[in-house]
N, C-alpha and C positions, 0 to 999 in steps of 0.2 A: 601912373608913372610913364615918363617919355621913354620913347624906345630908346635902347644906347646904340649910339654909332661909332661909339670905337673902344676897346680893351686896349689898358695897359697893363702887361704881367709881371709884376715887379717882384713876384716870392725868389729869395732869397739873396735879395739886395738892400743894402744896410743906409742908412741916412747917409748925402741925402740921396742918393743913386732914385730913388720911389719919387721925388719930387721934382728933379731934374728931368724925366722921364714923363712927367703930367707934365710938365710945362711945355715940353717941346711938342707932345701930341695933342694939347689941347691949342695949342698956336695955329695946327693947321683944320681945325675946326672951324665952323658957322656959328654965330650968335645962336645959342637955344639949344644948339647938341649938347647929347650928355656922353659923359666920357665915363665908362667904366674902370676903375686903380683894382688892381688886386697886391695887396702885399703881405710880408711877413715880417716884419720888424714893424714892433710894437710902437716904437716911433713916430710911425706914421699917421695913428690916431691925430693926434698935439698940431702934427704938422702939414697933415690935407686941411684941419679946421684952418691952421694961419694962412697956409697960402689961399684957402678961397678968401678970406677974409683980407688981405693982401690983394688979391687981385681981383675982383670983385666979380668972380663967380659963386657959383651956389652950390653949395651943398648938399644935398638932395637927401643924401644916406651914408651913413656909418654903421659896416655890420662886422661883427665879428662869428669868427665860426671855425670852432678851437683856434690853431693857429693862425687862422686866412683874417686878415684884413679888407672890407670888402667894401669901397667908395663910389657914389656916384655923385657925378658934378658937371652941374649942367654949365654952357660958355654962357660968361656975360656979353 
């Protein structure tokens, strides 16, 4: 697994607050970093898959761990 080079903490922000927040910190990334999402709306499962699939980065991991949401996604 790549090291992460940057967190996003998105607990206790509701759609699309968690996506709008990956977008903007994964913009100032390098092709190949991976960006750490942590969130808590369960939403965000549905909609880290679409937006990497939208914007043709990678998904790495989808974990849950009770209520944490927990994504990595590397830049295309």
């Amino acid at each position: 697994m790549s090291e992460i080079a940057a967190t996003v903490d998105a607990s206790g922000l509701n759609c699309p607050l968690p996506i709008l927040r990956t977008r903007k910190a994964i913009k100032d990334m390098q092709a190949g970093e991976v960006l750490e999402v942590v969130s808590t709306d369960p939403g965000s499962v549905k909609d880290m898959a679409s937006f990497c699939e939208q914007t043709g980065n990678t998904l790495l991991a989808s974990n849950e761990s009770g209520e944490r949401y927990v994504f990595l996604i590397r830049k295309a």
